[in-house]
N, CA, C and O of each residue as an XYZ file, in Angstrom:
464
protein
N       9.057     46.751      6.080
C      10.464     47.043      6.011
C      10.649     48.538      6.221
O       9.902     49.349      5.676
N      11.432     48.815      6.841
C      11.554     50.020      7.196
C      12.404     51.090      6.191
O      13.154     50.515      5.402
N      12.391     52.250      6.131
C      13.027     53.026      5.094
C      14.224     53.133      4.496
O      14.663     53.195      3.347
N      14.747     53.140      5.923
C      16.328     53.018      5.671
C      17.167     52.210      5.116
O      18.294     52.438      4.678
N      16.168     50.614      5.179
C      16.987     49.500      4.628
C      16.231     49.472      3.194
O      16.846     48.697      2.462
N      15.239     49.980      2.607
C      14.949     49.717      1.542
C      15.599     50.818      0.789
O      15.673     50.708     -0.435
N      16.153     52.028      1.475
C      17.131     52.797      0.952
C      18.125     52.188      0.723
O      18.515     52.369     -0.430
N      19.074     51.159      1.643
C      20.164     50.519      1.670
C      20.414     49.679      0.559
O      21.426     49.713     -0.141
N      19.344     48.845      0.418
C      19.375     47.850     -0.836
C      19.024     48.292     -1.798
O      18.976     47.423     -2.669
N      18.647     49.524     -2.234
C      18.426     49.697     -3.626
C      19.750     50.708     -4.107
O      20.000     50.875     -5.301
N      20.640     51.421     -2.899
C      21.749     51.880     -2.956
C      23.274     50.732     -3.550
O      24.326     50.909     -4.164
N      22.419     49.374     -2.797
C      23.472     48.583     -2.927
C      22.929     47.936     -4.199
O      23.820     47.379     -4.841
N      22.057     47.878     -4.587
C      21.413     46.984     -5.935
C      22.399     48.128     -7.196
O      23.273     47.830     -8.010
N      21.909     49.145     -6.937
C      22.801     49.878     -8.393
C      24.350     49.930     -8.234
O      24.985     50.229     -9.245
N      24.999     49.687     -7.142
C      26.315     49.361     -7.119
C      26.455     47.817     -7.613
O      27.483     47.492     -8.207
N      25.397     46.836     -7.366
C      25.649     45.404     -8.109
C      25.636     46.042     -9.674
O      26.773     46.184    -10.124
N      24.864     46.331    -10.314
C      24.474     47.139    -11.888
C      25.551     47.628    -12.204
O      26.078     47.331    -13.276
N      26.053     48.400    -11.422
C      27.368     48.974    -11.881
C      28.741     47.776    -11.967
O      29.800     47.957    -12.569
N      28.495     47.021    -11.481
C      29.645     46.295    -11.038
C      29.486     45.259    -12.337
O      30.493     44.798    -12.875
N      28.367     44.985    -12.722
C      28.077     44.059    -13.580
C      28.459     45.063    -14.948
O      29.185     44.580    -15.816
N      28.090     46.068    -15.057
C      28.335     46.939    -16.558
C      29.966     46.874    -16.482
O      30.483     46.730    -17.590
N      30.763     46.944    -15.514
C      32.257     47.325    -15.841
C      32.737     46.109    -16.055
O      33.550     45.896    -16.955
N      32.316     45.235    -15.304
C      33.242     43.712    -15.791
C      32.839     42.398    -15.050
O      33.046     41.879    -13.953
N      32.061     42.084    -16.364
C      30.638     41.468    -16.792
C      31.607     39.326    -16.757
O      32.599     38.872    -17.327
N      31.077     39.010    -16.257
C      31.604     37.128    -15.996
C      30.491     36.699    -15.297
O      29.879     37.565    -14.672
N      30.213     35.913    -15.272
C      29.038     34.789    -15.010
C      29.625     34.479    -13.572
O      28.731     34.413    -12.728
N      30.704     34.303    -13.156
C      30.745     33.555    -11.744
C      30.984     35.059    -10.804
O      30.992     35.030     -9.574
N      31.162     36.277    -11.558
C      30.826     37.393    -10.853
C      29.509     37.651    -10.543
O      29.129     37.771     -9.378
N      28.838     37.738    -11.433
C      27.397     37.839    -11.424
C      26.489     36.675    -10.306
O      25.453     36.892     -9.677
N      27.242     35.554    -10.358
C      26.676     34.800     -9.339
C      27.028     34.757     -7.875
O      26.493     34.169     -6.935
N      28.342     35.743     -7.966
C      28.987     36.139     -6.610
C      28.118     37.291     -6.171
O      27.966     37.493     -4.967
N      27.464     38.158     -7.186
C      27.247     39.391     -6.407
C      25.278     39.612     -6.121
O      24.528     40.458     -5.634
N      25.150     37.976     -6.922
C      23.516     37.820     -6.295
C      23.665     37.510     -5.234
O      22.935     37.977     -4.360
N      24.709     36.573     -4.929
C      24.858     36.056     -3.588
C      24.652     36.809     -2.493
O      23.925     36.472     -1.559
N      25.233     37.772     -2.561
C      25.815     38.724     -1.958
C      24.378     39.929     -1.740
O      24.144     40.632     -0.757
N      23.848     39.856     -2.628
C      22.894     40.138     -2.639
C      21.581     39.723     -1.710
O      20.707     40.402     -1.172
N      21.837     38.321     -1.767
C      20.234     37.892     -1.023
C      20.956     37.601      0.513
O      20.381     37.345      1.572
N      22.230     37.716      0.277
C      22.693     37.398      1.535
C      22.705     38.826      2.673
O      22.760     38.788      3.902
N      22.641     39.877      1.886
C      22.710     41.362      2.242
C      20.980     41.471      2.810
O      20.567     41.823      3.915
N      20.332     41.094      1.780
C      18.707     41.301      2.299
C      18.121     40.787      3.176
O      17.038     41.113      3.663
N      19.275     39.353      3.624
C      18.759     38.346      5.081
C      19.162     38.950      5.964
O      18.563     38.935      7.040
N      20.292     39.661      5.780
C      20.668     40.452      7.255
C      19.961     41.378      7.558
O      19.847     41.698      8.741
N      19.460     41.887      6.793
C      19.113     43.057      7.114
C      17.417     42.509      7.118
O      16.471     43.250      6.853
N      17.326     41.337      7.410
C      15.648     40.795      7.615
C      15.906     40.790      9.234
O      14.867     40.952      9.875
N      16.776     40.676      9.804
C      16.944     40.733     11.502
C      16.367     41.484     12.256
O      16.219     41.294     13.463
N      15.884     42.652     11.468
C      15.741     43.711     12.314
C      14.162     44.029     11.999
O      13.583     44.700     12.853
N      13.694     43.768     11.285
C      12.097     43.626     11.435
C      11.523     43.299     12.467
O      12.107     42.622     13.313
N      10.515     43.625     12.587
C       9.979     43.617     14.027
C       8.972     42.640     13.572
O       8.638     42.684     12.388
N       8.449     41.767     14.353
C       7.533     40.540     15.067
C       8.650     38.989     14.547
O       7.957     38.118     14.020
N       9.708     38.731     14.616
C      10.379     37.533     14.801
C      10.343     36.914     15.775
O      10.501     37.532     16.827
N      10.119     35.431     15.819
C       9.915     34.700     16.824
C      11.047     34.506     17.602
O      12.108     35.118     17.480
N      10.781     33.606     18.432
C      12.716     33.380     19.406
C      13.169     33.088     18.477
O      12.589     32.750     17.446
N      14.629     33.190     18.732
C      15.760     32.541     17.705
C      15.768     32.438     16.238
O      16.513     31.816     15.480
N      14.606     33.315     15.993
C      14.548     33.614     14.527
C      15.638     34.237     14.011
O      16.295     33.759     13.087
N      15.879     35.286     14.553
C      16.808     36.273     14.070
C      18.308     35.246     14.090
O      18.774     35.321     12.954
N      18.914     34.628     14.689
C      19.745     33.630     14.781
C      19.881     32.953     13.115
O      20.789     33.023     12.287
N      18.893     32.468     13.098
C      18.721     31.520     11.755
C      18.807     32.359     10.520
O      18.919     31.748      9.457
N      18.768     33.831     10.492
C      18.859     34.993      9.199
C      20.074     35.244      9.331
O      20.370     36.081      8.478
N      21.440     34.814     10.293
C      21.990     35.538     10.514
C      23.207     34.029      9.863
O      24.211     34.177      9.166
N      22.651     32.742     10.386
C      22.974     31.284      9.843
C      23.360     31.601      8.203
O      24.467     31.577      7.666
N      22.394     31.821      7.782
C      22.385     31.931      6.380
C      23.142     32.883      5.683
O      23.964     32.802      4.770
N      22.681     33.777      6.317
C      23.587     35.094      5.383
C      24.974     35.079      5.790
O      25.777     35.948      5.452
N      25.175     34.349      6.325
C      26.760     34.474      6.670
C      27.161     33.119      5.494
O      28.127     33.184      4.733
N      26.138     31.861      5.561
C      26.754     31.063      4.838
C      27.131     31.844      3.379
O      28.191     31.823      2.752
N      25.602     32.680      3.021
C      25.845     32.896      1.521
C      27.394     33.963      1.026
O      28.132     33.944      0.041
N      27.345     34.857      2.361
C      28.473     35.847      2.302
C      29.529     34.576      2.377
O      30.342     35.240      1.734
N      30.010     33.725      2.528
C      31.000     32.734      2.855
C      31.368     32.360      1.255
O      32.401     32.560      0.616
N      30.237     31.805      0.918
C      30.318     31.181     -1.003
C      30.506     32.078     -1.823
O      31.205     31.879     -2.817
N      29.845     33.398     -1.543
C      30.079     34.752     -2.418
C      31.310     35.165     -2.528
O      31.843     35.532     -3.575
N      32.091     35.094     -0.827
C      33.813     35.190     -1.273
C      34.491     34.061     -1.831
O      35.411     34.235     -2.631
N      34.026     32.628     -1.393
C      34.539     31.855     -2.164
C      34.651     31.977     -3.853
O      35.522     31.546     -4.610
N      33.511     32.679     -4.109
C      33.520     32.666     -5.555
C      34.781     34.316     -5.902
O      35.661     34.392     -6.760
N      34.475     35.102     -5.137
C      34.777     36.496     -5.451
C      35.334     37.527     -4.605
O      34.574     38.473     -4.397
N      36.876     37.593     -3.876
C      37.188     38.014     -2.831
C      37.028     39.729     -3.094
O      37.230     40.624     -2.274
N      36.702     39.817     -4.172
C      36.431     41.451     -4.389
C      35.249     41.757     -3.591
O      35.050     42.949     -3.357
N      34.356     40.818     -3.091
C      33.437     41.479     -2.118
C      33.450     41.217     -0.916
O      32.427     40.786     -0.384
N      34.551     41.403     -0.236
C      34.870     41.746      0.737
C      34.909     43.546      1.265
O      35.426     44.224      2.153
N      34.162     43.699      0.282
C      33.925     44.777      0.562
C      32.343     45.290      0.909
O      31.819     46.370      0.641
N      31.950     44.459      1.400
C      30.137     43.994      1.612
C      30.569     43.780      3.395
O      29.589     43.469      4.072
N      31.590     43.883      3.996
C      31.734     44.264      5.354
C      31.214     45.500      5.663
O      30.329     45.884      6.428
N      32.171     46.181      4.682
C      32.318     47.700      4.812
C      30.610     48.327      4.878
O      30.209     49.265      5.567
N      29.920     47.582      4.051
C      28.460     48.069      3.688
C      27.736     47.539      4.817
O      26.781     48.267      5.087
N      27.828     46.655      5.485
C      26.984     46.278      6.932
C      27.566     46.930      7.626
O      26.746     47.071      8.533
N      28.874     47.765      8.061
C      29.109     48.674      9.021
C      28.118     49.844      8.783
O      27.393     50.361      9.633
N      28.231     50.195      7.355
C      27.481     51.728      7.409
C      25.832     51.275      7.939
O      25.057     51.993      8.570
N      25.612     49.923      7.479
C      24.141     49.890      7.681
C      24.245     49.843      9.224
O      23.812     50.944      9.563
N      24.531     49.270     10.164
C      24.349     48.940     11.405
C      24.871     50.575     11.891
O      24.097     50.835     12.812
N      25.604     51.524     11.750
C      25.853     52.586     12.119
C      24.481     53.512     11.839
O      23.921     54.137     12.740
N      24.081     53.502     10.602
C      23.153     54.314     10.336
C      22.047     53.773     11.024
O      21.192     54.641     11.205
N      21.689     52.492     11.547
C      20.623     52.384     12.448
C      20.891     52.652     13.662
O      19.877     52.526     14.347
N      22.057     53.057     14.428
C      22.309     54.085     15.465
C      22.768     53.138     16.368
O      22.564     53.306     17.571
N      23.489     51.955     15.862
C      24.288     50.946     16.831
C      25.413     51.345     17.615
O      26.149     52.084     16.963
N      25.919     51.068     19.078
C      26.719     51.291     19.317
C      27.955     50.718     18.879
O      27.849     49.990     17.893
N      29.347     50.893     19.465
C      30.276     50.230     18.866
C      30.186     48.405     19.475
O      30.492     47.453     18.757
N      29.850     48.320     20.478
C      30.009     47.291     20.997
C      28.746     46.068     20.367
O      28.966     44.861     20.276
N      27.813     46.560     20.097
C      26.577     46.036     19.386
C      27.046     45.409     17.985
O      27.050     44.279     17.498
N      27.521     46.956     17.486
C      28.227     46.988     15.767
C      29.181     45.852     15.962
O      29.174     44.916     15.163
N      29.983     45.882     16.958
C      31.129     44.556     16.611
C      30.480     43.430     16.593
O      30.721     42.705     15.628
N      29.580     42.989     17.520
C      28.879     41.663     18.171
C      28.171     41.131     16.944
O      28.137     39.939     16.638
N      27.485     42.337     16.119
C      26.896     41.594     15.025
C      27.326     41.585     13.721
O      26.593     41.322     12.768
N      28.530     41.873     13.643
C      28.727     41.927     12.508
C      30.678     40.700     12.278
O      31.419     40.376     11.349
N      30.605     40.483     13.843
C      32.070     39.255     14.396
C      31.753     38.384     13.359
O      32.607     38.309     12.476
N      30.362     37.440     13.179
C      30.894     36.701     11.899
C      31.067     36.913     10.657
O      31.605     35.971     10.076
N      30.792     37.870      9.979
C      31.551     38.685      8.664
C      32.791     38.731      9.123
O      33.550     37.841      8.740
N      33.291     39.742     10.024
C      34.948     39.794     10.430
C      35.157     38.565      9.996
O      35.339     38.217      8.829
N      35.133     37.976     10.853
C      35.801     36.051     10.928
C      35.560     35.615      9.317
O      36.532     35.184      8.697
N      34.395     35.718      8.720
C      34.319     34.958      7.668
C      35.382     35.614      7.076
O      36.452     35.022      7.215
N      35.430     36.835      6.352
C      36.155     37.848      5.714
C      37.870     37.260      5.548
O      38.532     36.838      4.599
N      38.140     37.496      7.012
C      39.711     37.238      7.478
C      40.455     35.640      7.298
O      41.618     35.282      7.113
N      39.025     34.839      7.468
C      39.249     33.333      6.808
C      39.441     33.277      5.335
O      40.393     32.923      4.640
N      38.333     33.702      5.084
C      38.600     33.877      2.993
C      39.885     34.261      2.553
O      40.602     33.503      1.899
N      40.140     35.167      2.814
C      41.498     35.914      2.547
C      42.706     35.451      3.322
O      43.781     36.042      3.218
N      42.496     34.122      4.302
C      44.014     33.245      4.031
C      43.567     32.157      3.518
O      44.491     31.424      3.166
N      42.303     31.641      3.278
C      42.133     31.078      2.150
C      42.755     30.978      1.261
O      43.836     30.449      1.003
N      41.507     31.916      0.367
C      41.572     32.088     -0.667
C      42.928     32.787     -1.372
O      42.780     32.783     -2.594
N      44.031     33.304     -1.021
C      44.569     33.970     -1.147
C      46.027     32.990     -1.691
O      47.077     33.560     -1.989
């Protein structure tokens, strides 16, 4: 795993810690593991030796889990915002940055006429 993302997730792990010390519920806490393992699959894409269409199937998942995580918790919709900085800080262009990150958009913008 490369530096930057094990910087990323342990940046984003003490913002879960924090989030859990200010206001502490069980179906939060299960929103923001979610969110959690769903954050660490994406960011499994970019490892190097994946087979074909591997990266496809990390990308299946973590979108499902980001999907249930807002179902449970539209406050993390703010876990977009955190795959922009990550895909920027790995030196994506804009057109790349949109392409991979369209199904968050979509999920995001669904939840919130959802859920709403």
């Amino acid at each position: 795993m490369h530096k930057s993302t094990l910087q990323f997730l342990l940046v984003f792990f003490l913002g879960l810690i924090f989030g859990l010390l200010t206001k502490f519920s069980a179906t939060l806490s299960l929103a923001l593991a979610l969110t959690l393992v769903s954050i660490f699959i994406y960011t499994m894409r970019d490892t190097s030796g994946l087979k074909h269409n591997q990266d496809k199937y990390f990308i299946v998942i973590s979108a499902l889990l980001y999907f249930v995580a807002l179902a449970i918790s539209l406050y993390l919709a703010i876990v977009l915002v955190l795959l922009a900085i990550y895909e920027i800080s790995k030196g994506k262009n804009l057109k790349t940055l949109s392409l991979r990150l369209l199904p968050y958009i979509i999920i995001t913008v669904a939840s919130i006429f959802l859920f709403i």
